[in-house]
N, C-alpha and C positions, 0 to 999 in steps of 0.2 A: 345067828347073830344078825346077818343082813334082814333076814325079813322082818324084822321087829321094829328095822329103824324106822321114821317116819316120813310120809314123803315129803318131798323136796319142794322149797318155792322155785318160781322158776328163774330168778336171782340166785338162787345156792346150787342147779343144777347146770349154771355155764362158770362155778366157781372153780372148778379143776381145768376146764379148757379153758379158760382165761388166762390160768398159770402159764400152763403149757404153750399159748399163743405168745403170752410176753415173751417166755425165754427165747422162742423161734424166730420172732421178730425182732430182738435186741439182736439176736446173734446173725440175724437175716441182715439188718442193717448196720452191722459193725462189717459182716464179709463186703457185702456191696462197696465198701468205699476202700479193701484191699486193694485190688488191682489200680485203682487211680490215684489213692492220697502219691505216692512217690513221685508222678507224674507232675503231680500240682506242685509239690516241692518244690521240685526244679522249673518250673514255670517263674516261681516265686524267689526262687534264688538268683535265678537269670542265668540259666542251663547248664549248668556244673551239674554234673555226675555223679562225681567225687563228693563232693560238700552236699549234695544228698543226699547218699548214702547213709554218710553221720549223722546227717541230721533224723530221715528216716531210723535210723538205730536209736537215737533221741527220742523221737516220738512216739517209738514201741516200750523201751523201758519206762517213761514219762509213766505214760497210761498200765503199765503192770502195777507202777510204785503207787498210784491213784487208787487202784483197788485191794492194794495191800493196805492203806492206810485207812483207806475208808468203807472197807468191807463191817468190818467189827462195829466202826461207828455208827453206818446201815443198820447193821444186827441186833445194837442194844436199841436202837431210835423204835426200833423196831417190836422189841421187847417190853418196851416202855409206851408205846402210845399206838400200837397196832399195826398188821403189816399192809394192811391195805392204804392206810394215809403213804409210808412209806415210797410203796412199790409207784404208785400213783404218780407221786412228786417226780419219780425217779425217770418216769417214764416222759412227764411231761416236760422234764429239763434234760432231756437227750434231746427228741424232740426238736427243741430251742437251740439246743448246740448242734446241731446239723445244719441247721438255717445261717447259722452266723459263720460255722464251717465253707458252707456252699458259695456266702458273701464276702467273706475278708481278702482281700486285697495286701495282707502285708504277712510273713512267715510268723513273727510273734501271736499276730491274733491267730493264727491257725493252732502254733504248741498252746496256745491258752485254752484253746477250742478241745484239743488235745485231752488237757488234763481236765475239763469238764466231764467230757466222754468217760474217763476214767472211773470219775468219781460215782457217775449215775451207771453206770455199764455192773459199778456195785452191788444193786439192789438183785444179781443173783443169787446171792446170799440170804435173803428175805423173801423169795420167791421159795428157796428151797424149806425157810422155815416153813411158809403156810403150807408145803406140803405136811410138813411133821407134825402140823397141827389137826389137820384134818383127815389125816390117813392112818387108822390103825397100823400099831406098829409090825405084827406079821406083815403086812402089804405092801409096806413103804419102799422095800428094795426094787418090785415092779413100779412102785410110782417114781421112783427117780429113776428107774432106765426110762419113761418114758420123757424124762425130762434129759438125758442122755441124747434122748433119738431127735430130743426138737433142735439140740446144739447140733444135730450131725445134720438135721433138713437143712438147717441155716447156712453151717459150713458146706454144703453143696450147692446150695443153689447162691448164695449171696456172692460169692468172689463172679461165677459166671454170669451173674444178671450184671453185678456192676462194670465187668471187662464191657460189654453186650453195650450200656449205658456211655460206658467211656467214651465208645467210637462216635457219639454224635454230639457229647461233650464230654468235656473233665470235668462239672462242677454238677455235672445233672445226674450221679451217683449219689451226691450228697440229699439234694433236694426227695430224691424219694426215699432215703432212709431217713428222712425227715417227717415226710407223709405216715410211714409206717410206723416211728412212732409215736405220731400225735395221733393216729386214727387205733392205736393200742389204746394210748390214753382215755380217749373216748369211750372205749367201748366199753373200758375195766371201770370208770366212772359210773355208767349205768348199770352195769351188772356185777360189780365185784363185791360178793360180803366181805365183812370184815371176819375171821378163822379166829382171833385170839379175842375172849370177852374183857371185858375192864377189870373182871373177880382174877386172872389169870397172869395177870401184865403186872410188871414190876411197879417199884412207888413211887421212883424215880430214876433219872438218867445221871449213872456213875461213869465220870471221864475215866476215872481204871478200868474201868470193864471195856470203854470204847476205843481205848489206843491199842493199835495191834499188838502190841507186845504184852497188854494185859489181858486182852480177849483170850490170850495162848495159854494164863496163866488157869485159865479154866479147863484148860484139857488136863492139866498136870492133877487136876482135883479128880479125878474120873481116869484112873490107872488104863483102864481096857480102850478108853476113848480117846486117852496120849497115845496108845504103842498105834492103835488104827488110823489115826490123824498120821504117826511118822509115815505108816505105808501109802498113805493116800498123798503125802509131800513126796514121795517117791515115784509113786507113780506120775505124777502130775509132771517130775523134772524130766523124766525118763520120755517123755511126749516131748519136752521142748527139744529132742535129737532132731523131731520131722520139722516142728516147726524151722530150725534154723540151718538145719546143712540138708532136706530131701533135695531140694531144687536143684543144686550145686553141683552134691552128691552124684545123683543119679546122670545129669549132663557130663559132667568130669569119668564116671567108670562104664554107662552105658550110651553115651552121646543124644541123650534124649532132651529132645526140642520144648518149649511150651504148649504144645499141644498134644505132645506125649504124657507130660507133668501132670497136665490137667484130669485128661483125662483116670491119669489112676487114682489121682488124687479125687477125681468123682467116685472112683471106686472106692475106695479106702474108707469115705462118709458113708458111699449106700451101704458097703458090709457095715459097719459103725451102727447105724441108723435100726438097720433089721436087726444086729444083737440086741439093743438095749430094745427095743421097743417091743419083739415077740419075742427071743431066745428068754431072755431074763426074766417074763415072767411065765414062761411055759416051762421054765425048768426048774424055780423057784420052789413050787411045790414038791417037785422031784429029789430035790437035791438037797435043800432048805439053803441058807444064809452061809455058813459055813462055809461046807461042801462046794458051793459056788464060787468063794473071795481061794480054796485052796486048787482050783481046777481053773480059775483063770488065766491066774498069776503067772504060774511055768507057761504056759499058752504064750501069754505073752512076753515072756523069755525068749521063745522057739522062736517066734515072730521079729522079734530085734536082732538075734542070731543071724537068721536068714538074709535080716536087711545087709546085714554086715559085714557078712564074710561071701556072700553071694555073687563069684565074679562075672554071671552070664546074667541076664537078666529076665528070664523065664524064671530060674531060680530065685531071682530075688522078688517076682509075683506071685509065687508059692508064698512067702512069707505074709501074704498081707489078709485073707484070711485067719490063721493065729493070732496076729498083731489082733484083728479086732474081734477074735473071740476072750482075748483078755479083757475087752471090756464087762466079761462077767463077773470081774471082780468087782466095781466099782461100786454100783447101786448096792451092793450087799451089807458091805463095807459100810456106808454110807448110812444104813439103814439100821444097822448095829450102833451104829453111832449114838443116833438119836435115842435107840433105849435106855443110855444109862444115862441123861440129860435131864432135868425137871423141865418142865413143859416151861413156865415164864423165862429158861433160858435156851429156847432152840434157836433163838434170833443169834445170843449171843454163839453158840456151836456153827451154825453156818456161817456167821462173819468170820468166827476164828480161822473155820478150815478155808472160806475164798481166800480170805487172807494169805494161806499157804501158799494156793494156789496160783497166787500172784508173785508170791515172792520165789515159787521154781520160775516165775515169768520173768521175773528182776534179774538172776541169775546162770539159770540154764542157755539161755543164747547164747549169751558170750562164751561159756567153759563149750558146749559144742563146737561150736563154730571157730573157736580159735583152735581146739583139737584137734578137729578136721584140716584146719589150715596146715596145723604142725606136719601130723601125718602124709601130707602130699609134698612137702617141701623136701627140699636136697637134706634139710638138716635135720629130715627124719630120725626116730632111734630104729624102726622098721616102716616098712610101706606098706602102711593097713589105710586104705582110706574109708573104711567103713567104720575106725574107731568109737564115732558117736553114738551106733546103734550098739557096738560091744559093749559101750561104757553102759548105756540106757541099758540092756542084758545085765551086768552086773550089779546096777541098784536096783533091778526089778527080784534079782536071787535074793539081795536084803533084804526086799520088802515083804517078800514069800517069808519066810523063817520070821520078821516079824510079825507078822500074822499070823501062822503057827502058832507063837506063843499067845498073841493075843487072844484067840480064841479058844483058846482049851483051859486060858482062866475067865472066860467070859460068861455071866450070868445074869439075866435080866430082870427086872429092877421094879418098883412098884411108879418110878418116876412117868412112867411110858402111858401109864392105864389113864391118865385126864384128855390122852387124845383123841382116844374111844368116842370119849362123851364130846370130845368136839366134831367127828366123822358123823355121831348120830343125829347132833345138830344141823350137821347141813344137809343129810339128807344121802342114802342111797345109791343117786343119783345124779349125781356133781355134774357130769357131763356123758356123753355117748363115750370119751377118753376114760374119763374114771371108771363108768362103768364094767368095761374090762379089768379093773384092777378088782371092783370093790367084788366081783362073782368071782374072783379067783380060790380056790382051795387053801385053807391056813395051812400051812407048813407048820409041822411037828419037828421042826429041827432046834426049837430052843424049847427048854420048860415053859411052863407060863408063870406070871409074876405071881409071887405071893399076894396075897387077898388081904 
């Protein structure tokens, strides 16, 4: 099939690393301003701790609830008028809100700042379609670990450049994930095709389809693509254990400082980064689709286990290897997805599932983080202070068993074969990234669609 396609312009050959640039760079320049937004808060408060805090708490749910709302609205905008205009806009108004982030002088324009970020930080969701527009469907699980491995480059490097930044200002984090992404923008301007044609794209833009809660109603149409959507809201809750009590956690049972934190938390991204980006598709072929979402999953069971009951802390380093071999479930999953979808609505499946993604974001902190609290307190019911990683262990056994079932009624679909002909459109040769996907061996772990 590859050598038939035709070659590439040299516009449609930087069109998969351009994806893959954005996603690295959104997520480059959302970590960079971790370690300083809190700082700036209290700057801005006038040195309350306390009243930080919550507002900091504020600020982080603010921008979940932004990309829950408006992931789906991305997805059909998307759907409907192309993903390139989308992703574009999306980029160029971060961007903008990084600059008036970097300038404002008062706490409201900063939350306002906030929930702009939110909203464009959205157009992951539309990144993730053009993948599905462009990447035959056996492939797509290597192409979204690769899009996996640019969230994990980001998350390693952007919290340490912008600590790095911090030290010679607090506002000069903002100002270069400003840079980074308007010099995105730029680039994806000159060289970004457009993946979805005009014959392919809806007729017009339906507000049910774009409110989240109607974007969801499209999984419920797609039996195998609701029960992989609930594991994939599963998995995604079962991460916010690290997001919102590792720090704490790990200080309070092994007395580890911020530069103990850091650093494994560097580790945690590089194993992260290396699964999805070679494990996933060097076992892809091996294993197929399946095989892979049913060998992640307990992995990373074993991995949240470990965090949690682990009272020495060597023991609890053993666990973070499995933790991120469970990210072979995810692109599989992910990729399954997309087969039973009609091509004019992959926009709308990616907003629905960021959506999810946002709302474990809405939610998961606080049930952590306050479980956590309970468990260390006098008025414990027992002294587990690892309960968050147990809890995360026990919706990851749900989400195994859901997926069992999902996938032994799973069968693909003739919806998946218009992407083909979009893969062949651009050409081979998307990028030296794509490249490795597009020579990779097709996997014989699903039928193929009827003709």
């Amino acid at each position: 099939m590859d050598s038939a396609l035709p070659p590439a312009s040299s516009h449609n050959k930087a069109a998969f690393a351009f994806i893959f640039v954005t996603v690295m760079l959104d997520m480059l320049a959302f970590g960079i301003i971790i370690p300083v937004l809190p700082h700036l808060i209290v700057d801005l408060i006038g040195g309350s701790i306390a009243k930080a805090a919550v507002w900091t708490s504020a600020f982080g749910t603010v921008y979940m609830l932004m990309q829950f709302v408006f992931s789906p609205v991305q997805g059909t905008l998307s759907d409907r008028f192309g993903r390139r205009t989308v992703i574009l806009i999306s980029s160029f108004g971060l961007g903008m809100d990084f600059i008036v982030m970097a300038l404002t002088p008062t706490l409201w324009l900063l939350f306002v700042g906030r929930v702009i970020s939110g909203i464009c930080a959205a157009s992951f969701s539309t990144a993730n379609a053009y993948i599905a527009d462009i990447v035959p469907k056996e492939k797509r699980a290597a192409a979204f670990g690769m899009m996996g491995a640019a969230f994990a480059v980001g998350f390693i490097v952007g919290p340490a450049l912008g600590g790095f930044l911090g030290h010679f200002s607090i506002r000069l984090p903002f100002w270069v994930a400003a840079v980074l992404s308007l010099i995105n923008f730029c680039y994806g301007f000159f060289v970004l095709p457009e993946s979805l044609p005009p014959e392919r794209r809806t007729k017009r833009f339906d507000w049910r389809h774009a409110n989240p809660f109607g974007a969801l109603v499209l999984l419920r149409r797609y039996p195998q693509v609701f029960t992989l959507a609930a594991v994939f809201f599963l998995i995604n809750l079962a991460q916010f254990s690290l997001n919102s009590t590792y720090v704490l956690y790990t200080d309070y049972r092994y007395g580890w400082g911020p530069q103990t934190v850091g650093y494994t938390l560097g580790l945690v991204g590089l194993c992260s980064g290396l699964v999805q980006a070679i494990l996933v598709r060097q076992l892809m072929p091996k294993l197929g689709e399946r095989r892979m979402i049913m060998v992640g999953l307990p992995l990373c069971v074993v991995g949240y286990l470990f965090f949690g009951l682990s009272s020495v802390a060597w023991v609890f380093l053993l666990g973070i290897p499995f933790l991120c071999l469970g990210g072979l479930a995810g692109p599989p999953a992910q990729a399954m997805m997309t087969q039973q979808v009609d091509p004019h609505e992959q926009g709308r499946l990616q907003g629905a599932l960021t959506s999810l993604a946002s709302l474990a974001g809405v939610f998961g902190p606080a049930v952590f983080a306050n479980l956590f609290a309970l468990f260390i307190s006098d008025h414990a019911p027992m002294h587990l202070p690892g309960i968050a990683f147990v809890l995360a262990a026990v919706l990851l056994t749900g989400a195994t068993v859901l997926a069992h079932y999902a996938i032994q009624h799973f069968h693909a679909v003739p919806a998946a074969q218009p992407a083909e002909n979009a893969a062949a459109r651009l050409g081979s040769e998307l990028s030296p990234v794509a490249d490795i996907i597009a020579h990779e061996p097709v996997t014989n772990d699903q039928p193929e669609s009827p003709r």
